[in-house]
LUMTI-918933 format. One record per residue (C-alpha): residue in one letter; x, y, z. Coordinates in pm, whole numbers, plus 50000, padded with zeros to 5 digits. Example, Ala and Ser with C-alpha at 12.3 -4.5 7.8 and 13.67 -1.06 7.14 Angstrom:
REC/kemi/X/Y/Z
REC/A/51230/49550/50780
REC/S/51367/49894/50714
END
This chain:
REC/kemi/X/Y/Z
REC/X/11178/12454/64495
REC/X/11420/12776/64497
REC/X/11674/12738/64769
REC/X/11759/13082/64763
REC/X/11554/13434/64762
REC/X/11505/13644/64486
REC/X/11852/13848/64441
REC/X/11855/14163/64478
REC/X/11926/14371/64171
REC/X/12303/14432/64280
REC/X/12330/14050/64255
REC/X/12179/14031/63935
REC/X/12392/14266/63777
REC/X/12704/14015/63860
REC/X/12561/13710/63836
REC/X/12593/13742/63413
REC/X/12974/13804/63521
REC/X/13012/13534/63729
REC/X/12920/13310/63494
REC/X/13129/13470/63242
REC/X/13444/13324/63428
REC/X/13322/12979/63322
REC/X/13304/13077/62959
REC/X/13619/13274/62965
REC/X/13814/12957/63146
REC/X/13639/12754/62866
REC/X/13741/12954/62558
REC/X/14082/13038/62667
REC/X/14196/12646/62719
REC/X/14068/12567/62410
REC/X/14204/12806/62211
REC/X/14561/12809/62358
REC/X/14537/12426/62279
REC/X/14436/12520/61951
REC/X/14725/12697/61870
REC/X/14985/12478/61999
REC/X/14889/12142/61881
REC/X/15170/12102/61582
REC/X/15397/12221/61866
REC/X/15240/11922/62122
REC/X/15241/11675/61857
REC/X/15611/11752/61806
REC/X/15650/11757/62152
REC/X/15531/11358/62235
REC/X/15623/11270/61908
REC/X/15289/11223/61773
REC/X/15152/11310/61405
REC/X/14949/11626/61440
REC/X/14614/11478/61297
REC/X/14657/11235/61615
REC/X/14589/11587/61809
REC/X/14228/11555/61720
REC/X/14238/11288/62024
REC/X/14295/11515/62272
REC/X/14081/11782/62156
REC/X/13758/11575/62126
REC/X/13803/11347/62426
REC/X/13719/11724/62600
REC/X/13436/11757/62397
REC/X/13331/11405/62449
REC/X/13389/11431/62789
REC/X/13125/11723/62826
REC/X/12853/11545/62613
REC/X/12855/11265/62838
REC/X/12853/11461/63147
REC/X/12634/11749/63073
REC/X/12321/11529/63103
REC/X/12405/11515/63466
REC/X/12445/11832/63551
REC/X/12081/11962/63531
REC/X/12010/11653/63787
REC/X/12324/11779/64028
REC/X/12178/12146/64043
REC/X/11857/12059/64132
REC/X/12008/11802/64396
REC/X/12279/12010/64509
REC/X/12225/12361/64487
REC/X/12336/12590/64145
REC/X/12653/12726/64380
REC/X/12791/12459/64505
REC/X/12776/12271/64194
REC/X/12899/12529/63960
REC/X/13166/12629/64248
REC/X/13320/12231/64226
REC/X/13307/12247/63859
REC/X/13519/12546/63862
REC/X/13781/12368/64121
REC/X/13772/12006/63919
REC/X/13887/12174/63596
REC/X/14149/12417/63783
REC/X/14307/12102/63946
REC/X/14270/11860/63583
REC/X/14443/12205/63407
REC/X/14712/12140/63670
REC/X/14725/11787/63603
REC/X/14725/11828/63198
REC/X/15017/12080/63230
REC/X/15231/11772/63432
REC/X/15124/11495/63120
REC/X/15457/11320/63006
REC/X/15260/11187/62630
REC/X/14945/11211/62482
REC/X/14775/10918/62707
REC/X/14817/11142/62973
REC/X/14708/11440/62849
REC/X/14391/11307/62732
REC/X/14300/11175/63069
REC/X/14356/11522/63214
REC/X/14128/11634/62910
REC/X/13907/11393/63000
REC/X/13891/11505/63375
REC/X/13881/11875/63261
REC/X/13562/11788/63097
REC/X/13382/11650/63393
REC/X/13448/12012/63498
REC/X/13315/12172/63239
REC/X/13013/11969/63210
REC/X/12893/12116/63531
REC/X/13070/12474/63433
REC/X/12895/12642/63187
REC/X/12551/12423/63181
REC/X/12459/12495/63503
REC/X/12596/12862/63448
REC/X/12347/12912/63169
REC/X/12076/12725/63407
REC/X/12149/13020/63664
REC/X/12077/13298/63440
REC/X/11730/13116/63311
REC/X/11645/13098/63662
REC/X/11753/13490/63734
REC/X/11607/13652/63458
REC/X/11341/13708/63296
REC/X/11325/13516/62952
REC/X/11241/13822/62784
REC/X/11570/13939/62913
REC/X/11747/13606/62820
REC/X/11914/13709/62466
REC/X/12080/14018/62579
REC/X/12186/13867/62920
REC/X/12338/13576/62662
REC/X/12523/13782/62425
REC/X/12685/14013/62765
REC/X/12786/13640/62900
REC/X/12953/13462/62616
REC/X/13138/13832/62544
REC/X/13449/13728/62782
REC/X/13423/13375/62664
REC/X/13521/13527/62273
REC/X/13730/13757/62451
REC/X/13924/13410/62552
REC/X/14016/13378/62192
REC/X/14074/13716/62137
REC/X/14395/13669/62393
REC/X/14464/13314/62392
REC/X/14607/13246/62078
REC/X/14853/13515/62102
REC/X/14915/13368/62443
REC/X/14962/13018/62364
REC/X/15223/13128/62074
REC/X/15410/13308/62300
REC/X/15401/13044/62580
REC/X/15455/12755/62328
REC/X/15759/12981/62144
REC/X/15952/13115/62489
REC/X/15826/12909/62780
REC/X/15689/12534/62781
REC/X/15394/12387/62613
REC/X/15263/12319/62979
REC/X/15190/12654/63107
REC/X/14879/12683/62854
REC/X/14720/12477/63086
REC/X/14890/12656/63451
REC/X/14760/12986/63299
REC/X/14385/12848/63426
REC/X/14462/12786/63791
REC/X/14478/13170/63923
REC/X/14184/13212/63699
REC/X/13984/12961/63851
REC/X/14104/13062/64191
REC/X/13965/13351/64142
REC/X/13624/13256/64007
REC/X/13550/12979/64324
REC/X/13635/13295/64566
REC/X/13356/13496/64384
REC/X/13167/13221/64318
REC/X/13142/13099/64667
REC/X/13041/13467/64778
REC/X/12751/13609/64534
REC/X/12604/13296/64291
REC/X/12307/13273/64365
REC/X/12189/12939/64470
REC/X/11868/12765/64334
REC/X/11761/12421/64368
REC/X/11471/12230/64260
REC/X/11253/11894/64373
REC/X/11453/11598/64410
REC/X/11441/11356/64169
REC/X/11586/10994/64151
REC/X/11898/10981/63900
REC/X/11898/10748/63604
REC/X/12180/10573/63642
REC/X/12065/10341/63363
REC/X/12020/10616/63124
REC/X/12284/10739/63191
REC/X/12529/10408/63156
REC/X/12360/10280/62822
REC/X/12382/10688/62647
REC/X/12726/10746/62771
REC/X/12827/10412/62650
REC/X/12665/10472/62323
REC/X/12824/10795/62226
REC/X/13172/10711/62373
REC/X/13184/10400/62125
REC/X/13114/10587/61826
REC/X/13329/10874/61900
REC/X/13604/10570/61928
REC/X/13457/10456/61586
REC/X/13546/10792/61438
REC/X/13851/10886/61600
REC/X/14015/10574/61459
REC/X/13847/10580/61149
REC/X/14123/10496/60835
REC/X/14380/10433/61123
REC/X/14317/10031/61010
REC/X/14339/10019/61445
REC/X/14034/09817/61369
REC/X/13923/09584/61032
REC/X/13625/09759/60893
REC/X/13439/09477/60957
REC/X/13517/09547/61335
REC/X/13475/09877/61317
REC/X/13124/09860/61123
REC/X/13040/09601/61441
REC/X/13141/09882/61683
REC/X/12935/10142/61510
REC/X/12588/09878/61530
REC/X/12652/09845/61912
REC/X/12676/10213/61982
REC/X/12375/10282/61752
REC/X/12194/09989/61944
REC/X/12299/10123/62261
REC/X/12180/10516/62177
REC/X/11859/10356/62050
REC/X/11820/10150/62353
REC/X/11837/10462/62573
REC/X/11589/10632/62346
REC/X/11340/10352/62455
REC/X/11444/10337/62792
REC/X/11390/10752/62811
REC/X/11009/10714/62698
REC/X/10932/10456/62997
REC/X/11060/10595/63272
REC/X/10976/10823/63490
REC/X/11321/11047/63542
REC/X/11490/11025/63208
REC/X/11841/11122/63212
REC/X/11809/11357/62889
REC/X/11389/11447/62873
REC/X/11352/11384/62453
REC/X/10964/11473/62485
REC/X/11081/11811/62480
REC/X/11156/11750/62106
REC/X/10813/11778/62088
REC/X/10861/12122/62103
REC/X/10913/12265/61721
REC/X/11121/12558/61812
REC/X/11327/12311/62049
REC/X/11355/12027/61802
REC/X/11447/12294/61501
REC/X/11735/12460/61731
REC/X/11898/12169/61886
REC/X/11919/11996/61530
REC/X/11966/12237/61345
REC/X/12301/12352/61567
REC/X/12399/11953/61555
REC/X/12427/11973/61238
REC/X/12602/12327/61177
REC/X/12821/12266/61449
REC/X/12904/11880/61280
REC/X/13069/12164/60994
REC/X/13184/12390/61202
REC/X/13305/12177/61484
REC/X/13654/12138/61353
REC/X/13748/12461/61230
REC/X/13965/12553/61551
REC/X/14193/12255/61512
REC/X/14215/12305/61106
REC/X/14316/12643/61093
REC/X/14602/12646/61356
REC/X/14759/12300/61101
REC/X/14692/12509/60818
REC/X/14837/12861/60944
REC/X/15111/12651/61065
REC/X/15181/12402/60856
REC/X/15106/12469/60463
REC/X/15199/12780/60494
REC/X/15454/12786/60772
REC/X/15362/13086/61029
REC/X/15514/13023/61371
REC/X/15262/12983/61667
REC/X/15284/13329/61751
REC/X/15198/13411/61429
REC/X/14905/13171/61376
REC/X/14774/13282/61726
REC/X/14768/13695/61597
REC/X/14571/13547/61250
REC/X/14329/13360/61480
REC/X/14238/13630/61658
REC/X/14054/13899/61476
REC/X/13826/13598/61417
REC/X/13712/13635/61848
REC/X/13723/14052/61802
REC/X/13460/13963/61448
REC/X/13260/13781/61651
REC/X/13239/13993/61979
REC/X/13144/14315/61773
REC/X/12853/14104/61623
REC/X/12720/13996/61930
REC/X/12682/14355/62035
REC/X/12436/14384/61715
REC/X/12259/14055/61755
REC/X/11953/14170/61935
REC/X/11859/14482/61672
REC/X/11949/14223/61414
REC/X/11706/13969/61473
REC/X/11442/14237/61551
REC/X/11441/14345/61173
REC/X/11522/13986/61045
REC/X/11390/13711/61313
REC/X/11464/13411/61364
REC/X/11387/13247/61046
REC/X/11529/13461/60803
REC/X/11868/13482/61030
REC/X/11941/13146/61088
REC/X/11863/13044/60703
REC/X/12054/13338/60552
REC/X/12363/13335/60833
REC/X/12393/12933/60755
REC/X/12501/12968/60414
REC/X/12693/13250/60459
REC/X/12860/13060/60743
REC/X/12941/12784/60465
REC/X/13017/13006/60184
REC/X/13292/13172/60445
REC/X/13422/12846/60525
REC/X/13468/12711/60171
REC/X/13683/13042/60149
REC/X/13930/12895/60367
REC/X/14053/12606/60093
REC/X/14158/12929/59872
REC/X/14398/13037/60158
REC/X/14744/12970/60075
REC/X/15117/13042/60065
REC/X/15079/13343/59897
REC/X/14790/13494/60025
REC/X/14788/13822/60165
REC/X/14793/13879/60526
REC/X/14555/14107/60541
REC/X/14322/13891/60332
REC/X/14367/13611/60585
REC/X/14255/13840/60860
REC/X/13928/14020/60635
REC/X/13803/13648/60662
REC/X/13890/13530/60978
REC/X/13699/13869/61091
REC/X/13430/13747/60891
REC/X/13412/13460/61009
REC/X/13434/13500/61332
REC/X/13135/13758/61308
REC/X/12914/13509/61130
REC/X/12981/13171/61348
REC/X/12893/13410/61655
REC/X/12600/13563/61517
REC/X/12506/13190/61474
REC/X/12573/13032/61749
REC/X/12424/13287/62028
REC/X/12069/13218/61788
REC/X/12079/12900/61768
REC/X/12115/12876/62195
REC/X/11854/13115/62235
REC/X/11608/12978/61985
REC/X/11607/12621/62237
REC/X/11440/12865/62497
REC/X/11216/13083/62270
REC/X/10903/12857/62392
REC/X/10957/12639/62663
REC/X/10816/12575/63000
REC/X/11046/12758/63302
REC/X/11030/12442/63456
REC/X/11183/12246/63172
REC/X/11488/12494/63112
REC/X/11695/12280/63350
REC/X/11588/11911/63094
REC/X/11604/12172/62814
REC/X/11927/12306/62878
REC/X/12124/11981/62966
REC/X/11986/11820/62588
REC/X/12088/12168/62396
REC/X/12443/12174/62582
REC/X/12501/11752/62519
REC/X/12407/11767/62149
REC/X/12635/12074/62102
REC/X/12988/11881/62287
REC/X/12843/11607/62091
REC/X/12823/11758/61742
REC/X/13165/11953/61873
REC/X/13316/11630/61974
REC/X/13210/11454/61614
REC/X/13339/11738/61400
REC/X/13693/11768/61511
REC/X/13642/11366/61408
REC/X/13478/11402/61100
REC/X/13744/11737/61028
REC/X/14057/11520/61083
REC/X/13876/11200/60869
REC/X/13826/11404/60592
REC/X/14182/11585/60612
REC/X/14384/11284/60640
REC/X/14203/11086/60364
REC/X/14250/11348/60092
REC/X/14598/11346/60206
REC/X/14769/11189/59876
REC/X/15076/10931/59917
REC/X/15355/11126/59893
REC/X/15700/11117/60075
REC/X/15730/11290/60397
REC/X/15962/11582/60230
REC/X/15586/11679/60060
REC/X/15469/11737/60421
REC/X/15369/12105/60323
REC/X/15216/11965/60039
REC/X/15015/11692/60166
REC/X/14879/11894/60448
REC/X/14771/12201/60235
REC/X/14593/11961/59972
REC/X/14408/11746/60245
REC/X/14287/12043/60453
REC/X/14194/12258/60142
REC/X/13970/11970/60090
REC/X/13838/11899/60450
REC/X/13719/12297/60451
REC/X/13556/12248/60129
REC/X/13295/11944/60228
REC/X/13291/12131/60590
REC/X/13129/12432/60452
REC/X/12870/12219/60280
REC/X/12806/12050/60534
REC/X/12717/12356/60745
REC/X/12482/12483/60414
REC/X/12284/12117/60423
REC/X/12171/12247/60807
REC/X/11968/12547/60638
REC/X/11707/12294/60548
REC/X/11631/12214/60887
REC/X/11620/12594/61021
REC/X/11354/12660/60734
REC/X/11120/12450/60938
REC/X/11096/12769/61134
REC/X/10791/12994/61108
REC/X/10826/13356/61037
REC/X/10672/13484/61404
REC/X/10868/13218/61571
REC/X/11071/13373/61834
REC/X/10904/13723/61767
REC/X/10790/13782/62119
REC/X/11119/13711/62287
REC/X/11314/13929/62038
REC/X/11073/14227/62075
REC/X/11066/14243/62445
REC/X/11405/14216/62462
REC/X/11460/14482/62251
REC/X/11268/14711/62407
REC/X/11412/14669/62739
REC/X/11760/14709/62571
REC/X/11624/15041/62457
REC/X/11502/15118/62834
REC/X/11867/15038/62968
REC/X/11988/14772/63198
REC/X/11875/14861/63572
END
């Protein structure tokens, strides 16, 4: 049941931008992390690699939220949920900016992603509910702008923060943002609500258990933390917990994550398909920062103005996206864009000491362009054929298996970094990082070209509709 009336058209040209400040928050925290985790790591005296903890815990945090946030819209009302998500990770950015070592900081990160779980989920869940589906891509692509335009400013911020000020005010910077976003919020978001349904509390204990243990498993991977017997034991009970909810999701009534929508082919290609680029891609914005940084020794303010041409790349694409997938589709982009995608991240291992600047930046551009191009698709594919009344089930499993694969990559990225890593002494550091994360780029990218096989289950018309009407009213103008 809608809780609210049909908003005016007023409304519904600021709803997109309301909804915008949750992306923008998002983008800019992570990426002023990003750039100052050698400086953080220095900071708490912790290797850098060890960053990967507080980046994914975040991540993590999100995947095992997320599935609860379709359940707290329809219970609660779209405002007031995405209005307490805004205030939780204001007051957890606080908090992180306050941390006296990592333990602490990855609580706050933690905390921040409760926030976020209900931030940008139930942001996307207002827009499917507002507009027409038809209208969805374009709507998309005008949404996630300010969340690239996060990048576009936050690594130069988070060098210069990081270089004059304190490592803490990356985190301070998001409190008069989200100030600002629970005033507007509060006043014009449109609030929709739908019939009650019980929670699964049991679902939701035996998933989140699940994916929290192997995310453990992976962190501290190679660490020897655990014996790999112990470790291999770990990894059984959180597959044999994940499994468990998979049964327990097909008997009852009000799963917490609704996997009959994999049913769906168009739903089961895009969420799977973005696991497992995103698995690749996941831990690209921790690598770069160690390798700008590190290897070949730029200061943060440096490696902040190299990371971002990669958000302006990928900002100008998303301008294009709808006239490109009218001439190409769906099919033929998210095939073709996947290897590119790869191909561009393979590219990365050749960057080194004396590499041109303005080489670094043609690629980062390129990059950037590609990855965006990519991931708006892959989101909007999930929605190309599904029931209106499913978008809220839909939504909340495309949003958990993207933290997830998000959460897993910066994992699997710092894994495969610190085991090429040869045994060297520590006056090799330069050495030893530029080798390892050379490497770590290299299987990255083909991991991200293995995930075309699973976009080229897609049919040539798939998608066609959507992409047609929404071109056309992008030809009529937005009203």
């Amino acid at each position: 049941m809608n809780a609210s009336p049909e908003p005016s058209e007023a409304v519904k040209r600021l709803v997109p931008w309301l909804v915008a400040v949750a992306y923008f928050m998002e983008s800019l925290d992570t990426t002023i992390l990003n750039t100052a985790v050698p400086v953080i790591a220095q900071a708490m005296n912790v290797p850098p690699l060890s960053m990967k903890a507080v980046l994914a815990s975040y991540t993590l945090s999100l995947a095992i939220f997320i599935p609860i946030s379709g359940w707290m819209a329809d219970r609660f009302g779209t405002r007031r949920v995405f209005a307490g998500a805004i205030g939780l990770f204001t007051l957890a950015s606080l908090l992180a900016g306050f941390s006296q070592n990592i333990y602490m900081l990855i609580a706050c990160r933690i905390l921040q992603g409760c926030g976020g779980a209900m931030m940008v989920p139930v942001g996307r869940l207002t827009l499917v509910r507002t507009f027409d589906r038809t209208e969805f891509i374009r709507v998309l692509s005008l949404v996630t702008i300010p969340g690239w335009a996060g990048p576009v400013i936050g690594p130069t911020i988070g060098g210069f923060m990081v270089a004059h000020l304190h490592w803490s005010f990356i985190f301070f910077v998001n409190v008069p943002i989200g100030i600002l976003g629970l005033i507007l919020v509060a006043r014009y978001l449109p609030d929709y609500r739908e019939a009650r349904r019980p929670p699964d509390i049991f679902g939701f204990v035996l998933f989140g258990a699940g994916i929290a243990l192997m995310s453990y498993v992976l962190e501290i991977f190679g660490e020897h933390v655990l014996t790999p017997s112990q470790s291999l034991a770990a990894l059984a009970v959180s597959v044999a917990l994940i499994l468990a909810y998979g049964y327990h999701s097909m008997r009852t009534r009000w799963p917490l994550l609704e996997l009959s929508l994999f049913r769906i082919r168009t739903f089961r290609i895009s969420v799977s398909g973005s696991f497992f680029t995103r698995l690749g891609v996941g831990g690209v914005p921790f690598l770069l920062p160690l390798l700008y940084q590190i290897p070949l020794g730029f200061t943060p303010m440096q490696s902040g103005l190299l990371i971002m041409p990669q958000a302006i790349g990928g900002i100008l694409a998303k301008l294009a996206l709808s006239r490109i997938l009218d001439k190409l589709g769906y099919r033929n982009m998210l095939t073709s864009n996947t290897i590119i995608l790869g191909a561009l991240l393979m590219l990365f291992a050749t960057v080194g000491p004396q590499t041109p600047v303005w080489l670094i930046v043609l690629q980062a551009s390129l990059y950037g362009a590609f990855s965006s191009l990519q991931y708006t698709t892959m989101n909007s594919m999930a929605y190309a054929d599904m029931d209106p009344h499913k978008t809220s089930s839909a939504g909340s499993i495309a949003s958990t298996a993207q933290e997830l694969s998000i959460s897993f990559g910066i994992a699997v990225a710092g894994l495969i970094t610190a085991f090429f890593i040869p045994e060297h002494p520590p006056s090799h550091m330069k050495e030893m990082m530029g080798f390892g994360l050379h490497e770590a780029f290299i299987v990255l990218g083909i991991m991200t070209i293995l995930s075309t096989f699973i976009f080229g289950g897609l049919k040539r018309e798939d998608g066609e509709r959507v992409v047609h009407r929404s071109q056309v009213r992008m030809n009529r103008g937005y009203r």
